[in-house]
Structure formats: C-alpha cells, structure tokens
C-alpha positions as CSV (number, residue, x, y, z in Angstrom):
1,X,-9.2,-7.0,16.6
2,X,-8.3,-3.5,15.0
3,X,-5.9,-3.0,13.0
4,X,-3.6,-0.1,11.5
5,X,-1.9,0.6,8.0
6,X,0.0,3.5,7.4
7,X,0.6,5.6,4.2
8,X,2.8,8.1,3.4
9,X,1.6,10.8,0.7
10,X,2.9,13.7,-0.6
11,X,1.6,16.9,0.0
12,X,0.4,17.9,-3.4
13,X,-1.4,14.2,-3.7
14,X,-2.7,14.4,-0.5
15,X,-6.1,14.7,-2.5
16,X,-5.9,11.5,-4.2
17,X,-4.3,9.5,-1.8
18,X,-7.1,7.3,-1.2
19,X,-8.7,7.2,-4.9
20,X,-6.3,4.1,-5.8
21,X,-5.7,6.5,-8.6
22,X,-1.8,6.8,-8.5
23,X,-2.0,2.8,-8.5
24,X,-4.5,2.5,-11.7
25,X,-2.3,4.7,-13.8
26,X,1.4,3.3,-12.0
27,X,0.8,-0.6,-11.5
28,X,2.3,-1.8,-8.3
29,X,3.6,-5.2,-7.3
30,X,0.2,-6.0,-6.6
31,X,-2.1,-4.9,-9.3
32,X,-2.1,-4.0,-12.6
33,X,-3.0,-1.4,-15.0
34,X,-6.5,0.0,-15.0
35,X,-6.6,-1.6,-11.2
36,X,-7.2,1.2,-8.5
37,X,-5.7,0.1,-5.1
38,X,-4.4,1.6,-2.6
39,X,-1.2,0.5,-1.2
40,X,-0.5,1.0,3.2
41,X,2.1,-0.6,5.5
42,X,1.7,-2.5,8.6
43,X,4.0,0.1,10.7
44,X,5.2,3.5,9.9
45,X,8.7,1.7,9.8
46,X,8.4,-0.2,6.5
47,X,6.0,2.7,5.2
48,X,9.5,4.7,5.4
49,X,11.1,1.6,3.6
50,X,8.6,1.2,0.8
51,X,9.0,5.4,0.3
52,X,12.5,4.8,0.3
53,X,12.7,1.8,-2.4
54,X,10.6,3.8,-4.8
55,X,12.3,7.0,-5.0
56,X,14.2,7.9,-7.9
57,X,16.1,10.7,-6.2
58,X,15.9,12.6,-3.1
59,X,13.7,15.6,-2.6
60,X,15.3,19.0,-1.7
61,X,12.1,19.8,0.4
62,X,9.9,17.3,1.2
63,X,6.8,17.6,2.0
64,X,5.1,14.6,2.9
65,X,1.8,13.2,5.1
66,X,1.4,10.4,6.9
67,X,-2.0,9.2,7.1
68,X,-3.3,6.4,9.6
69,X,-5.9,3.3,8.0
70,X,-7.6,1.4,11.1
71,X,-9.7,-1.2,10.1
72,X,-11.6,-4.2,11.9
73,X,-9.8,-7.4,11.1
74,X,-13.0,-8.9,9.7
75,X,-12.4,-7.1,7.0
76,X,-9.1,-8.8,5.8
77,X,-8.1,-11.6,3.4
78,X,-4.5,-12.8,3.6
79,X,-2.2,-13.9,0.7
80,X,-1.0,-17.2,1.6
81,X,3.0,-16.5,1.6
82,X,3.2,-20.5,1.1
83,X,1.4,-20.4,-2.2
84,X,3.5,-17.7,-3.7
85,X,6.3,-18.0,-6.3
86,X,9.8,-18.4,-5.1
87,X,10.9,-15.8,-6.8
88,X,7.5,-13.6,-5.3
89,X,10.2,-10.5,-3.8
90,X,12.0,-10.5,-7.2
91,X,12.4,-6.5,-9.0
92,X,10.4,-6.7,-11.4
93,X,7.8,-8.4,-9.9
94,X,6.4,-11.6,-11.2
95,X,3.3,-11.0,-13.0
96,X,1.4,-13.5,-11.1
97,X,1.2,-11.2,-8.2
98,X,-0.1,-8.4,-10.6
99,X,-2.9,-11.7,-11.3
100,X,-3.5,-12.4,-7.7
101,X,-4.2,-8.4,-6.3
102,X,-6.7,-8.0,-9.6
103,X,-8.1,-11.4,-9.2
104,X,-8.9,-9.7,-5.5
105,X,-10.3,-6.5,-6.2
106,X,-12.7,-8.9,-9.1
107,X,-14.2,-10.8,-6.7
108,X,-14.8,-8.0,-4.2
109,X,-14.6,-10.4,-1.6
110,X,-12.9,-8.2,1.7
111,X,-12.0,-4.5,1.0
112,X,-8.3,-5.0,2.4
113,X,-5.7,-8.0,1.2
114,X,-3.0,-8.1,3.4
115,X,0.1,-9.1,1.3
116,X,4.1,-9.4,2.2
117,X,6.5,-6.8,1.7
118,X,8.8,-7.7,-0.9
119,X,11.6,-5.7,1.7
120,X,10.9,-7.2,4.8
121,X,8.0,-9.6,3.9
122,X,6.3,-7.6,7.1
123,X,2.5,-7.2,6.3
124,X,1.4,-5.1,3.7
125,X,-2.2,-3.9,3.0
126,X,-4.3,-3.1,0.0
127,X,-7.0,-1.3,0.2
128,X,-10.1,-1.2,-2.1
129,X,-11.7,1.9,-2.7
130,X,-14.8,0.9,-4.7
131,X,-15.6,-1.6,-2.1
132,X,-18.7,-1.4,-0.3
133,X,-16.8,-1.6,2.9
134,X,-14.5,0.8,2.2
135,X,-16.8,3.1,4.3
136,X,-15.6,0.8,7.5
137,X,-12.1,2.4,7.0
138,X,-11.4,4.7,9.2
139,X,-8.7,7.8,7.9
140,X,-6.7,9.1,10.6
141,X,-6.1,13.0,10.1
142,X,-2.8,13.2,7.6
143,X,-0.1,14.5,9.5
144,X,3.4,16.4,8.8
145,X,5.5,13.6,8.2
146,X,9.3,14.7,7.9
147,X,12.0,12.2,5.9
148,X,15.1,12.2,8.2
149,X,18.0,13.5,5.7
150,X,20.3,10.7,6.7
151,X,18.1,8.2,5.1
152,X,18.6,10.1,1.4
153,X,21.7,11.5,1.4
C-alpha cells in the first residue's frame, strides 16, 4: 500500500528541507542532537498542527511550501504506542523517545518510522535521509502553502 506524509517548509529552507539538517542541529521529540531526520505528517491537517505547536510567534508574511512524501508501506517500522512511557506526549519530551528515534536511524533498519503525534497521537513519520532507501521516496513538487490568519491571530 502507498502511503503519504506531508511537510510543511518555509520558503527560504525549502533547500534543506529534506537534508534532516534543521533536525540534527534542533533535536525533535524524536531524535537527538547530531541525528538528521526528517520529520512529516500523516495528513496535511496535523502538519498545520505540528507548524502551529512550534511557532514562537506568528509570521507577518508567510511564506511557506508544502511538500508531499509517498512511500511504499514496506518501507515502514512502527513505534509500538503500547510500549511507550505514559508520560510519551509530555512538553518536554521524555528522553527515551530522543533514545528510541536514534536507536532507529543506528540500526538502519526501514528508512521511515512511523511514530504518534504527541497532539493528536495521529501517525507521524520520520524519514531517513542517509538511508539507502531513501531513493524509494518519492517528493511531490513543493507547493504554495498559505497559513489561514485565523489560526495565528
């Protein structure tokens, strides 16, 4: 079955956006420091909702790009929900998860983890770009992606 993940960029790191780059130098829920992975939603919905949860402040002009990930399910390992924490949605994430996404991108064992959202606990995909694999990802073209106002102001 094929699958889609979504990410939402902006424009001026529309470069990087699939380096894991942003995520080795900013550690994520999911990996930590030094640990290039690249974060994408399971709908364009909760890709809204993670932007949203991680800005600071609103943008007077955004300028963002949505970019579509479709990969063949093959190519997934899952978190097991059951095995996490209790306290896995927790801000500040428990370190653990930091332990589990590295422990993943270690073993190289699939080139996308599917993990919960810590919003929603709707799928959530990482992506690993030194994986030999990663050439099975397909990019979508990035596309103007406009922030409704009403959801910063």
């Amino acid at each position: 079955m094929r699958l889609s993940a979504w990410r939402i960029v902006r424009k001026k790191r529309l470069a990087t956006a699939l380096t894991g780059q942003g995520a080795s130098f900013f550690p994520g829920r999911w990996n930590g420091r030094g640990v290039p992975v690249i974060y994408a939603a399971g709908s364009i919905s909760l890709a809204v909702l993670e932007l949203l949860v991680h800005m600071e402040s609103a943008p007077t002009t955004p300028e963002y790009r949505l970019i579509e990930l479709g990969f063949d399910e093959s190519l997934v390992t899952a978190v097991d929900v059951r095995r996490l924490p209790r306290i896995w949605r927790r801000d500040p994430a428990p370190r653990v998860l930091q332990e589990i996404g590295n422990r993943w991108v270690r073993r190289g064992r699939s080139v996308v983890l599917r993990v919960p959202s810590a919003i929603t606990a709707e799928p959530n995909y990482l992506l690993n770009p030194a994986h030999a694999d990663f050439a099975k990802i397909v990019v979508g073209r990035p596309t103007v992606f406009r922030l409704d106002a009403r959801l910063v102001t």
